[in-house]
PyMOL Python script that loads the backbone (N, CA, C, O; Angstrom):
from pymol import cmd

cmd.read_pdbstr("""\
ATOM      1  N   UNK A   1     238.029 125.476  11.471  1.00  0.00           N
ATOM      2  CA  UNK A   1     237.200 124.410  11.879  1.00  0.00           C
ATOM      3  C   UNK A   1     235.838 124.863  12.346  1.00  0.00           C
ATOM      4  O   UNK A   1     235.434 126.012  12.166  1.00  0.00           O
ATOM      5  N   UNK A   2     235.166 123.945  12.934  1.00  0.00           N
ATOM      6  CA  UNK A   2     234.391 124.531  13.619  1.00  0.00           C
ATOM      7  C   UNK A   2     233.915 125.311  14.702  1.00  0.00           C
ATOM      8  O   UNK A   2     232.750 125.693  14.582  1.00  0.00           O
ATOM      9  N   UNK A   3     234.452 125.606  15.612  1.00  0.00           N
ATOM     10  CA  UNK A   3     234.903 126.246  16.567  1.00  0.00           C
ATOM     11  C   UNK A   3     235.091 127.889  16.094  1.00  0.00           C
ATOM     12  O   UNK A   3     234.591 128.861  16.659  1.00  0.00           O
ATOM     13  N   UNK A   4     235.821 127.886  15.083  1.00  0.00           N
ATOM     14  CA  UNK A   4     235.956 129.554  14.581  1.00  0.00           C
ATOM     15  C   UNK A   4     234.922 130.141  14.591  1.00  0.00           C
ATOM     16  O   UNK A   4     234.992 131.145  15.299  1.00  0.00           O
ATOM     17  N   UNK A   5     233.718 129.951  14.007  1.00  0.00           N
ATOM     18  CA  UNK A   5     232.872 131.103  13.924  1.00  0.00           C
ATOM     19  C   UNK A   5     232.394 131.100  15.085  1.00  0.00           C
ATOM     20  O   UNK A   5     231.269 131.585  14.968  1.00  0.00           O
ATOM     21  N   UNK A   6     232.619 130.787  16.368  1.00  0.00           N
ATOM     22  CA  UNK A   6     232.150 130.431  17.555  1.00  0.00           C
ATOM     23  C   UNK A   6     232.911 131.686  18.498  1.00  0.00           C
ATOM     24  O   UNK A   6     232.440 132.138  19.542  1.00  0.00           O
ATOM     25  N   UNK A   7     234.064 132.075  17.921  1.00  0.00           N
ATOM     26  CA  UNK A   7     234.668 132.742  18.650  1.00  0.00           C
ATOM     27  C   UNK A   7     234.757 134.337  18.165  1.00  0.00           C
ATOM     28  O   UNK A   7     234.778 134.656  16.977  1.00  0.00           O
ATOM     29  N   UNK A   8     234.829 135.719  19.768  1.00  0.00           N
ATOM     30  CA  UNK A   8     234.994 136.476  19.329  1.00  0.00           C
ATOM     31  C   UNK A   8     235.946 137.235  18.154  1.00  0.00           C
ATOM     32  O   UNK A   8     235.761 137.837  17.097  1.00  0.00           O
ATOM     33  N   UNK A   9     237.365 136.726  19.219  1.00  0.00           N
ATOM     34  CA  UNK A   9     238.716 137.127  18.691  1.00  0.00           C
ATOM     35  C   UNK A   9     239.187 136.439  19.412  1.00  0.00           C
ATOM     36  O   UNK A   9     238.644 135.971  20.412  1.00  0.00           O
ATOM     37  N   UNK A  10     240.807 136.157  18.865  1.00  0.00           N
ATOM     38  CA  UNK A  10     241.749 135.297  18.827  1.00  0.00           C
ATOM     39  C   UNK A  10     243.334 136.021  19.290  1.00  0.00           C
ATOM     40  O   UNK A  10     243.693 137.037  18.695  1.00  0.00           O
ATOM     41  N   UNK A  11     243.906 135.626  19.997  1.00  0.00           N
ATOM     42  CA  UNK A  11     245.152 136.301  20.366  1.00  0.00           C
ATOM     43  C   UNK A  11     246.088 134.948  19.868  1.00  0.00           C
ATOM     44  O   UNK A  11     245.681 133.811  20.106  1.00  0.00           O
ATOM     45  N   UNK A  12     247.851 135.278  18.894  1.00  0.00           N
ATOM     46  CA  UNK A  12     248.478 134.474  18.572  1.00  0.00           C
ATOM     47  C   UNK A  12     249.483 135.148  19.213  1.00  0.00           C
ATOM     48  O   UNK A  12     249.587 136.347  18.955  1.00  0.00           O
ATOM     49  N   UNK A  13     250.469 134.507  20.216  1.00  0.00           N
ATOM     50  CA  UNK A  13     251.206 134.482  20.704  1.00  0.00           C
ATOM     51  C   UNK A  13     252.861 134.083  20.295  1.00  0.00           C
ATOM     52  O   UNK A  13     253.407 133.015  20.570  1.00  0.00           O
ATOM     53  N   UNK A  14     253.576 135.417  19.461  1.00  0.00           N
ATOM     54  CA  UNK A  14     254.641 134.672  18.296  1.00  0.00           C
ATOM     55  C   UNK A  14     255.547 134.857  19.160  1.00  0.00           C
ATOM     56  O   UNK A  14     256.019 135.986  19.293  1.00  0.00           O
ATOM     57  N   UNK A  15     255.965 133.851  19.892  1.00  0.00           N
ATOM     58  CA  UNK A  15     257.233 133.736  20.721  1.00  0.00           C
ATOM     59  C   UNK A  15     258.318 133.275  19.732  1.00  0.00           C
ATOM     60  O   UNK A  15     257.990 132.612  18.748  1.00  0.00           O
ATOM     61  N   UNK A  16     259.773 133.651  19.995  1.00  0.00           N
ATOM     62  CA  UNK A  16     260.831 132.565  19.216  1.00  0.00           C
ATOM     63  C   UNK A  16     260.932 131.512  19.643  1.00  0.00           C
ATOM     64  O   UNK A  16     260.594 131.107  20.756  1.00  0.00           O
ATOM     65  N   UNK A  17     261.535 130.821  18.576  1.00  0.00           N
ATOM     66  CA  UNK A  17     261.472 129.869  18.724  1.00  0.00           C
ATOM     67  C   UNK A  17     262.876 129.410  20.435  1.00  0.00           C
ATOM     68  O   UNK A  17     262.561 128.962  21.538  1.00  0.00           O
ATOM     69  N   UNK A  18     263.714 129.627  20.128  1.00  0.00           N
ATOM     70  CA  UNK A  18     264.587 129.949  21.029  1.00  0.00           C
ATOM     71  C   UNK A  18     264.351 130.059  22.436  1.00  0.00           C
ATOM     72  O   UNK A  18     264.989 129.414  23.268  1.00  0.00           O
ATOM     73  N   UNK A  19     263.482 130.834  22.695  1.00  0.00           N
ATOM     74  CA  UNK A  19     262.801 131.082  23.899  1.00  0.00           C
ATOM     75  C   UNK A  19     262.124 130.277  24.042  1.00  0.00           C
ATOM     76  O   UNK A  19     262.324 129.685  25.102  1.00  0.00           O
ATOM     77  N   UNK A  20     261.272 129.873  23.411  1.00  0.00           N
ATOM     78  CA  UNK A  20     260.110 128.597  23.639  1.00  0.00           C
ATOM     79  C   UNK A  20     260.551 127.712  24.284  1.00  0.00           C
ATOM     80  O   UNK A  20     260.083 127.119  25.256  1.00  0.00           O
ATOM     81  N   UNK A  21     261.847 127.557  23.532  1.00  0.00           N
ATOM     82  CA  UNK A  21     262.638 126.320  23.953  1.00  0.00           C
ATOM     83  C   UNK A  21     263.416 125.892  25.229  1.00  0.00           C
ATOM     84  O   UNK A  21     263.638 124.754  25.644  1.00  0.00           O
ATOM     85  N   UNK A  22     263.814 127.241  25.804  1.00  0.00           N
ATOM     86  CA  UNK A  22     264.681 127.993  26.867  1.00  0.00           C
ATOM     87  C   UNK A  22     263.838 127.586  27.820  1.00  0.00           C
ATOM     88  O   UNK A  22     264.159 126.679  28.589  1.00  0.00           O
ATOM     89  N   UNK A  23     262.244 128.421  27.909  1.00  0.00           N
ATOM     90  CA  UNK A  23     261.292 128.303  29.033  1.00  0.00           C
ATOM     91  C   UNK A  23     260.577 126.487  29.386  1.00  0.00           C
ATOM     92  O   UNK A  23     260.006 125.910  30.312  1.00  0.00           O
ATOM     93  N   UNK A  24     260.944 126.251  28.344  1.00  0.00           N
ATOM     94  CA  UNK A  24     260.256 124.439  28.336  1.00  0.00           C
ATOM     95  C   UNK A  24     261.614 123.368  29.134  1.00  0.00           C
ATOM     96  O   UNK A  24     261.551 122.334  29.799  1.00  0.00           O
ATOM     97  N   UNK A  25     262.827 124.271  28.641  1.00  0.00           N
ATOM     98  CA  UNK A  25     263.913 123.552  28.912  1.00  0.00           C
ATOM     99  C   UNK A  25     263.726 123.659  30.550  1.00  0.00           C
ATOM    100  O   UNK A  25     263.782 122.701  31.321  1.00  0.00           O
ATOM    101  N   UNK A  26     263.570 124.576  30.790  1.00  0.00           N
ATOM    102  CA  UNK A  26     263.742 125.365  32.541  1.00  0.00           C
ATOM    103  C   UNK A  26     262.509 124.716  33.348  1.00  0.00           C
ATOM    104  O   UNK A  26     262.631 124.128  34.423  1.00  0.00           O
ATOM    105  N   UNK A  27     261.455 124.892  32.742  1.00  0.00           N
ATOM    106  CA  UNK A  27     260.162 124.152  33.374  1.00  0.00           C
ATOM    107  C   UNK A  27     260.615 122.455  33.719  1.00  0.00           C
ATOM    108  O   UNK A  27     260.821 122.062  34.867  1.00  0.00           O
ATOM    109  N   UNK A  28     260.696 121.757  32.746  1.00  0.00           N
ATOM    110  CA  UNK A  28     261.088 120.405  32.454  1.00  0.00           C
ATOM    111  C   UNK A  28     262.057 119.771  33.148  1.00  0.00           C
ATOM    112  O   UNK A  28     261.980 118.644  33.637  1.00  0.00           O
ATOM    113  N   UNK A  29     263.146 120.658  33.187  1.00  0.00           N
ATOM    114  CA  UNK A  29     264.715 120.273  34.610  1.00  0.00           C
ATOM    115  C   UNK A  29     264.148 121.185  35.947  1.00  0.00           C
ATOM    116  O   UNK A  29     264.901 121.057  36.913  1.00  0.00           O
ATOM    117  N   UNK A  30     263.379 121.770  36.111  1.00  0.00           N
ATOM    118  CA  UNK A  30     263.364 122.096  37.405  1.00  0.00           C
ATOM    119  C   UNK A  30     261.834 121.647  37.915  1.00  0.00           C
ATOM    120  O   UNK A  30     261.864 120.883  38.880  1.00  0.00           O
ATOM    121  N   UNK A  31     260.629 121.965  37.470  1.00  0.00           N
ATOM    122  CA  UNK A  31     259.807 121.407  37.876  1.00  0.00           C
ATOM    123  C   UNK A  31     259.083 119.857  38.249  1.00  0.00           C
ATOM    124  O   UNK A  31     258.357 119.401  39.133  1.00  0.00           O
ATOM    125  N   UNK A  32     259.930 119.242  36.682  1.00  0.00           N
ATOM    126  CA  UNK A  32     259.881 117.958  36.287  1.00  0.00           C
ATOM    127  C   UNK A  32     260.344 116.923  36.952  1.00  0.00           C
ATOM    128  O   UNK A  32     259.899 115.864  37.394  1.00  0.00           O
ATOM    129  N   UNK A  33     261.792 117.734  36.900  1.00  0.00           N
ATOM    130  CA  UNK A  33     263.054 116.749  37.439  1.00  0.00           C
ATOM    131  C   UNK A  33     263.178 115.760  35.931  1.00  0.00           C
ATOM    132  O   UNK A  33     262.946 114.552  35.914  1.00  0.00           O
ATOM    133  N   UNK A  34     263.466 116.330  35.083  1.00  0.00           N
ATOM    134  CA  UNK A  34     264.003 115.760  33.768  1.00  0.00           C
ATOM    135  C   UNK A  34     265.407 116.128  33.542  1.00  0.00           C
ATOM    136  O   UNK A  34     266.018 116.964  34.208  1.00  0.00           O
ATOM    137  N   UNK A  35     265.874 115.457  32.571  1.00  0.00           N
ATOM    138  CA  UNK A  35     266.910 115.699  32.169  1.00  0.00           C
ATOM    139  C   UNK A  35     267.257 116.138  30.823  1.00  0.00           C
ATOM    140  O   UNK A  35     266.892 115.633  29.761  1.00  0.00           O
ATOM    141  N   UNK A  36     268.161 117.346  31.049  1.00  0.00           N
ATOM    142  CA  UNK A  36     268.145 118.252  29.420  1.00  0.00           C
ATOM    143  C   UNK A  36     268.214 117.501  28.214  1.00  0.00           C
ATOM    144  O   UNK A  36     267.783 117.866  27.120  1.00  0.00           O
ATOM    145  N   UNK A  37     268.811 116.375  28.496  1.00  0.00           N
ATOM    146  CA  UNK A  37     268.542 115.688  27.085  1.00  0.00           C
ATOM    147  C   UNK A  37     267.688 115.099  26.467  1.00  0.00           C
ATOM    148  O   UNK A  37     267.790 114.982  25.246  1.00  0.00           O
ATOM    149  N   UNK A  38     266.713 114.621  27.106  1.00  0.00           N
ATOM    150  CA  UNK A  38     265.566 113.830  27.490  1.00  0.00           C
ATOM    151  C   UNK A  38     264.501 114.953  26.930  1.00  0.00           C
ATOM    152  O   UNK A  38     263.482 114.506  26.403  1.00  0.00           O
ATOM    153  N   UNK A  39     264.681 116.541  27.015  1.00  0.00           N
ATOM    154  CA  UNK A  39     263.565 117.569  27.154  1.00  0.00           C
ATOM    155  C   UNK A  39     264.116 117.663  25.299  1.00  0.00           C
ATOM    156  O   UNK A  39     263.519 117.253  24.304  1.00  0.00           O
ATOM    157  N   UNK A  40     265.408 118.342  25.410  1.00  0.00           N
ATOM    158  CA  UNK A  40     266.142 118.199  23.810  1.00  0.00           C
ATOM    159  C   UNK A  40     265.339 117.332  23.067  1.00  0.00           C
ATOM    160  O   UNK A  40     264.869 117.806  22.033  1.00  0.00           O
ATOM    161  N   UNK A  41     265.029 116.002  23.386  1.00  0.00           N
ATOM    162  CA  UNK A  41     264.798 114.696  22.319  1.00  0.00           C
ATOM    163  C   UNK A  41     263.225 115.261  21.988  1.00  0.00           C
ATOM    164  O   UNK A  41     262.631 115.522  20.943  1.00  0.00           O
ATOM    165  N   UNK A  42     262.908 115.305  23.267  1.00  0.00           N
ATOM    166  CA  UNK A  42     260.907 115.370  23.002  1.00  0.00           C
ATOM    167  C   UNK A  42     260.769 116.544  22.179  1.00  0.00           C
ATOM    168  O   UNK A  42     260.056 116.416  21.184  1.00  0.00           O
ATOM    169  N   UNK A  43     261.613 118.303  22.516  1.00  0.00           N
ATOM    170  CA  UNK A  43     261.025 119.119  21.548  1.00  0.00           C
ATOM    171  C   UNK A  43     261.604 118.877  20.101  1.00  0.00           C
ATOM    172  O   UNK A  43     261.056 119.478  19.177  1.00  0.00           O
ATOM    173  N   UNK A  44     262.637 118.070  19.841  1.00  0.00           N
ATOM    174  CA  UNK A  44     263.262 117.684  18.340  1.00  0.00           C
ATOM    175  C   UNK A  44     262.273 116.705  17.658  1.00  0.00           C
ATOM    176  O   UNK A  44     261.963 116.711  16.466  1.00  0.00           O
ATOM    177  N   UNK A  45     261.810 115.817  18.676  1.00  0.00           N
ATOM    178  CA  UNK A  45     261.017 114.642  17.599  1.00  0.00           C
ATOM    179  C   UNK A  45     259.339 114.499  18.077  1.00  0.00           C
ATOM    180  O   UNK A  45     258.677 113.539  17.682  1.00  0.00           O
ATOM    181  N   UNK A  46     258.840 115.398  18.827  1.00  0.00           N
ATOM    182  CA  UNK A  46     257.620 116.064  19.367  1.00  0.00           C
ATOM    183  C   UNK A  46     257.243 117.514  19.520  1.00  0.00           C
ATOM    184  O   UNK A  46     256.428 117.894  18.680  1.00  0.00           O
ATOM    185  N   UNK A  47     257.554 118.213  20.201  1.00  0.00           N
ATOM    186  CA  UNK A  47     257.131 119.505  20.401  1.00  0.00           C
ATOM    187  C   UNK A  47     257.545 120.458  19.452  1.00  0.00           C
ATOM    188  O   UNK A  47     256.691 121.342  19.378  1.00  0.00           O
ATOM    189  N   UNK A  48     258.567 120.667  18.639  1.00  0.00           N
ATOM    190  CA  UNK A  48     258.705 121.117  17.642  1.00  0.00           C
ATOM    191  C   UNK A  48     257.818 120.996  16.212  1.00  0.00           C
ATOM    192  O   UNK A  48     257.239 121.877  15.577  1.00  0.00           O
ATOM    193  N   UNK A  49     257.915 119.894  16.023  1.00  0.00           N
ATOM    194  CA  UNK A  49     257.042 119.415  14.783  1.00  0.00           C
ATOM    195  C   UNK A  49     255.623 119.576  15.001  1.00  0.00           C
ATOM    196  O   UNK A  49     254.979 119.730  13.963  1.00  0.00           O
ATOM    197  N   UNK A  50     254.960 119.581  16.094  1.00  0.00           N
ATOM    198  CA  UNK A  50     253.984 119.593  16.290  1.00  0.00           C
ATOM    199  C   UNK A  50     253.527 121.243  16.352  1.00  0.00           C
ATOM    200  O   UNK A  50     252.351 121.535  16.134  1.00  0.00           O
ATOM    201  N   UNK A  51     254.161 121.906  16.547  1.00  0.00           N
ATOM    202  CA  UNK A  51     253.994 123.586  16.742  1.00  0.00           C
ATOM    203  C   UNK A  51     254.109 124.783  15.404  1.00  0.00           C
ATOM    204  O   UNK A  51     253.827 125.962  15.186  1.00  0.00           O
ATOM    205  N   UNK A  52     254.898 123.251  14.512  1.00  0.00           N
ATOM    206  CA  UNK A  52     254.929 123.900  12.957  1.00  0.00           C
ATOM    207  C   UNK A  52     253.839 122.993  12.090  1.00  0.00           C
ATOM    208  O   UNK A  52     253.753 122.848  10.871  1.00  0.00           O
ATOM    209  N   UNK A  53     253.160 122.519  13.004  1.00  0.00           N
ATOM    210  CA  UNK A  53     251.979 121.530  12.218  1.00  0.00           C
ATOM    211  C   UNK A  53     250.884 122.268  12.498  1.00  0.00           C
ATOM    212  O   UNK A  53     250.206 122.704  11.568  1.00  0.00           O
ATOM    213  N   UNK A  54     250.552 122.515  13.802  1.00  0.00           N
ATOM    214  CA  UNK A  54     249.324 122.953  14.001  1.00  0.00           C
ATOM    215  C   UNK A  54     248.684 123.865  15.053  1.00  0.00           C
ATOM    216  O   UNK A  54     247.487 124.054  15.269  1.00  0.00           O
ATOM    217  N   UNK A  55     250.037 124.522  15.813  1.00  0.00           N
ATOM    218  CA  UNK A  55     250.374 125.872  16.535  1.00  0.00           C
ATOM    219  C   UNK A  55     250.352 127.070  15.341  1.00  0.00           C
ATOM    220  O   UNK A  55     249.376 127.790  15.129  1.00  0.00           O
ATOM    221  N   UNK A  56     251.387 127.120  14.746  1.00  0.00           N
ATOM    222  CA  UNK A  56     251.799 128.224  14.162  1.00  0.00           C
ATOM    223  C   UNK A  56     250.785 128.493  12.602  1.00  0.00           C
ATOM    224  O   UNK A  56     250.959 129.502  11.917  1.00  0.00           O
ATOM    225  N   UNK A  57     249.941 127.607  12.303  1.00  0.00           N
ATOM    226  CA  UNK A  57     249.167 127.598  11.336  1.00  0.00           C
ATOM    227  C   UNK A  57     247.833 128.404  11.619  1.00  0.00           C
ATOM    228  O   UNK A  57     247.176 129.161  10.904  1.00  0.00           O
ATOM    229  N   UNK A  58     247.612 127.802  13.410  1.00  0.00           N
ATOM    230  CA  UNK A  58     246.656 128.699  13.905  1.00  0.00           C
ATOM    231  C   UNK A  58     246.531 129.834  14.021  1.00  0.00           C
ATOM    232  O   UNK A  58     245.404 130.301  14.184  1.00  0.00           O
ATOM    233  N   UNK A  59     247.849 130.782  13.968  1.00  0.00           N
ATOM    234  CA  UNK A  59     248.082 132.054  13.774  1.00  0.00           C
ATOM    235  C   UNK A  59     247.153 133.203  12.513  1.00  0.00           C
ATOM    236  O   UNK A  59     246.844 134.392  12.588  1.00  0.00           O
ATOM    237  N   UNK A  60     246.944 132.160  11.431  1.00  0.00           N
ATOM    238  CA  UNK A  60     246.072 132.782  10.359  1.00  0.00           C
ATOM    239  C   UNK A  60     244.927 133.088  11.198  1.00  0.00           C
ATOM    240  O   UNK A  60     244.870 134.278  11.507  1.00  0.00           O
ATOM    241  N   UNK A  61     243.975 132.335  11.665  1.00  0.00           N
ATOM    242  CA  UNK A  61     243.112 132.868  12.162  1.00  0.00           C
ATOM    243  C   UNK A  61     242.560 134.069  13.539  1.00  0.00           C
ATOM    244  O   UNK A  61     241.443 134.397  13.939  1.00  0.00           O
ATOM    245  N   UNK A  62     244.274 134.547  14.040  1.00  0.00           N
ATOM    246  CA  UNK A  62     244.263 135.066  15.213  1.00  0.00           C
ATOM    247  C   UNK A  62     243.851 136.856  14.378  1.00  0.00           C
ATOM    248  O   UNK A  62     244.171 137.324  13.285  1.00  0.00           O
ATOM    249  N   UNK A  63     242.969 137.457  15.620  1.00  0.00           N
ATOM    250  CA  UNK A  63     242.744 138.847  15.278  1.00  0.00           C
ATOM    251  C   UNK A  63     243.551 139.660  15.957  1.00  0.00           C
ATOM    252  O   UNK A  63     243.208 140.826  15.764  1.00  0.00           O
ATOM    253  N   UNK A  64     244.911 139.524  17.005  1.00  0.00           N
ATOM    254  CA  UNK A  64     245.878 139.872  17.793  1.00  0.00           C
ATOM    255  C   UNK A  64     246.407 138.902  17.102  1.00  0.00           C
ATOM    256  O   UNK A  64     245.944 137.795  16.824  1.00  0.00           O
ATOM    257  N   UNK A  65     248.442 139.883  16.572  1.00  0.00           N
ATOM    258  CA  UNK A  65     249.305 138.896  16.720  1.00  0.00           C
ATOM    259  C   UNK A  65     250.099 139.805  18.054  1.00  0.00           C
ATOM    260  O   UNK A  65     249.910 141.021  18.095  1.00  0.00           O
ATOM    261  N   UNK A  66     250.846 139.235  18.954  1.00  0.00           N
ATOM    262  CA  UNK A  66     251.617 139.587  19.493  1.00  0.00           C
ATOM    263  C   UNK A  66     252.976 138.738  19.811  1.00  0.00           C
ATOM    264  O   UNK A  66     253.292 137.642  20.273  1.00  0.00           O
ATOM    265  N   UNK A  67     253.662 140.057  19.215  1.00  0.00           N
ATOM    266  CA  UNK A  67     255.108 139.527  19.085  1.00  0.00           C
ATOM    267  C   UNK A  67     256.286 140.531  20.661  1.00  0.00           C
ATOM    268  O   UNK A  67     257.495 140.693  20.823  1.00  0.00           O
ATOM    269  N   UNK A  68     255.594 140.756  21.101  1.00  0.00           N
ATOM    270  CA  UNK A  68     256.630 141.825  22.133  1.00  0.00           C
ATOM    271  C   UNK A  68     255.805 142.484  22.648  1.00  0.00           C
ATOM    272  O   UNK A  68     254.710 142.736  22.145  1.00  0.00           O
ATOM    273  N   UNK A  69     256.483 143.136  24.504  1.00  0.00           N
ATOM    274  CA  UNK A  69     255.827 143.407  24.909  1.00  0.00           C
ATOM    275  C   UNK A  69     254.773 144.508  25.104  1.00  0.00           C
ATOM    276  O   UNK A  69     253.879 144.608  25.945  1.00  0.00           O
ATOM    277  N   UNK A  70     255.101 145.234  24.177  1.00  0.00           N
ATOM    278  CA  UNK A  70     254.263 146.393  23.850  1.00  0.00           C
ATOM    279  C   UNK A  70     252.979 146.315  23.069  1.00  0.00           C
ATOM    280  O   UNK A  70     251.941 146.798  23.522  1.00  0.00           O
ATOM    281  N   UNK A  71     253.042 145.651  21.781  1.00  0.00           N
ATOM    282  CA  UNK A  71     252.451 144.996  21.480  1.00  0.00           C
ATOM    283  C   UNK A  71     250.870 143.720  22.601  1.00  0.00           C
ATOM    284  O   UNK A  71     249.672 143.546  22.381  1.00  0.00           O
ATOM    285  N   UNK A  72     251.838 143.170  23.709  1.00  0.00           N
ATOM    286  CA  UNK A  72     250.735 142.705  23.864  1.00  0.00           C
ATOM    287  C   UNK A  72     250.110 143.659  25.233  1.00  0.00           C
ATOM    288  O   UNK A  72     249.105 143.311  25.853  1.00  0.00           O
ATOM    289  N   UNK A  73     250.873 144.852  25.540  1.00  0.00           N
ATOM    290  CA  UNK A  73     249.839 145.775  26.111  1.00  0.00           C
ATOM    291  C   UNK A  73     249.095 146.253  25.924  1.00  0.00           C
ATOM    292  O   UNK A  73     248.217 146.435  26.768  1.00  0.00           O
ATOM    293  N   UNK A  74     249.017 146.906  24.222  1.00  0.00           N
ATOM    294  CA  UNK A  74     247.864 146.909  23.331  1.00  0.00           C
ATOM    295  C   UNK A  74     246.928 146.034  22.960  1.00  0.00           C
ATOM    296  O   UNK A  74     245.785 146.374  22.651  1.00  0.00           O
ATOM    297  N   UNK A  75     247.317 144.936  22.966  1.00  0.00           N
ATOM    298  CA  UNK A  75     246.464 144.193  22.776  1.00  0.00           C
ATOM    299  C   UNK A  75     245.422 144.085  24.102  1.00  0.00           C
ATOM    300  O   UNK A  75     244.199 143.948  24.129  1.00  0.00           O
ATOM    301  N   UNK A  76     246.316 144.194  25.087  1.00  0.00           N
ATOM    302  CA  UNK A  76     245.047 143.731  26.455  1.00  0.00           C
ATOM    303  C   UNK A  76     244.142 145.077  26.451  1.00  0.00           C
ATOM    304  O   UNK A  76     242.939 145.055  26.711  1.00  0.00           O
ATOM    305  N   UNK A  77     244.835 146.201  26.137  1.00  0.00           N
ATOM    306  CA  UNK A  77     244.221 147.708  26.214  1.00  0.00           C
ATOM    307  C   UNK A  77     242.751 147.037  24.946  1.00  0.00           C
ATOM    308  O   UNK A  77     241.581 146.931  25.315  1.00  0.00           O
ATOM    309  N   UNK A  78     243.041 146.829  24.103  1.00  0.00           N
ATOM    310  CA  UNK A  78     242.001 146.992  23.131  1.00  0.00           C
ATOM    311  C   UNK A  78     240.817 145.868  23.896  1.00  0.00           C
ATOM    312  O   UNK A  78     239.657 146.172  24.175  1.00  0.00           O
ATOM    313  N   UNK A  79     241.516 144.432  24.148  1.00  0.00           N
ATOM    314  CA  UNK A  79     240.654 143.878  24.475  1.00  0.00           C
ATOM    315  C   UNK A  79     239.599 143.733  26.047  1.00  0.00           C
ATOM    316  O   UNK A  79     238.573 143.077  26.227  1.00  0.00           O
ATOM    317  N   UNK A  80     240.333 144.595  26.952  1.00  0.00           N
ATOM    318  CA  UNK A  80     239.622 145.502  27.873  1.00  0.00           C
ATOM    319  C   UNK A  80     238.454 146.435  27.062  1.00  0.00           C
ATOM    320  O   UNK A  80     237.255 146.206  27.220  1.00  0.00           O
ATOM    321  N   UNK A  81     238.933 147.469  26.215  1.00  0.00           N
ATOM    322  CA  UNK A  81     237.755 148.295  26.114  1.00  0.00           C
ATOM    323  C   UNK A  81     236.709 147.719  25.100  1.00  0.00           C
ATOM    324  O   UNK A  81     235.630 148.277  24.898  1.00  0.00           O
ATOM    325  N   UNK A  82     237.166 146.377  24.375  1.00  0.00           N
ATOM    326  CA  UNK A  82     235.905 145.815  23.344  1.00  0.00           C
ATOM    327  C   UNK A  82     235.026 145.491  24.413  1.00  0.00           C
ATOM    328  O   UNK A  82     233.903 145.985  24.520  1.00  0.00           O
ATOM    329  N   UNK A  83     235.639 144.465  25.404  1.00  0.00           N
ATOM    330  CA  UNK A  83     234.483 143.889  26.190  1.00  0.00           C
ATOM    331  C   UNK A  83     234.535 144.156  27.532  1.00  0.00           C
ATOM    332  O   UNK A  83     234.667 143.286  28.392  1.00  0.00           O
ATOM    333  N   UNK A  84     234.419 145.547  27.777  1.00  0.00           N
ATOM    334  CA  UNK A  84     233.986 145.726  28.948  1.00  0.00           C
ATOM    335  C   UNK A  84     232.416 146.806  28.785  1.00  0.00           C
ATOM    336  O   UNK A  84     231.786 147.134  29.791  1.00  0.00           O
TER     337      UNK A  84
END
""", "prot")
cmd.dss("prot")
cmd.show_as("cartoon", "prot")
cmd.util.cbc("prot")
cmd.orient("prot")
């Protein structure tokens, strides 16, 4: 879009899906005060679809992918010494 050439670099953040789901589930019943089924419905017929629409597409344009944690120590290492 437009915005891209606007930017230095890009970090994509490839969490599983699993986990995604785990940490949203946990946020949602404890912070929320929701109920697991209620969190279930929204990432099945919202937050899911929406993350394979136009989350995970954004990934093409990332100059960091990080998938684990080593990975994104390097990544902060590199992006410390570009811009400091």
């Amino acid at each position: 879009g437009e915005l891209l050439p606007l930017l230095d670099v890009g970090v994509f953040l490839d969490v599983d899906t699993a986990l995604r789901y785990e940490r949203r589930l946990s946020r949602d019943t404890r912070e929320r005060g929701r109920e697991a089924a209620g969190v279930r419905a929204q990432w099945d017929n919202h937050v899911q679809p929406m993350h394979e629409a136009f989350v995970a597409p954004s990934g093409e344009n990332a100059t960091y992918w990080v998938r684990d944690d080593a990975e994104l120590e390097r990544c902060v290492e590199e992006l410390v010494r570009r811009f400091s």
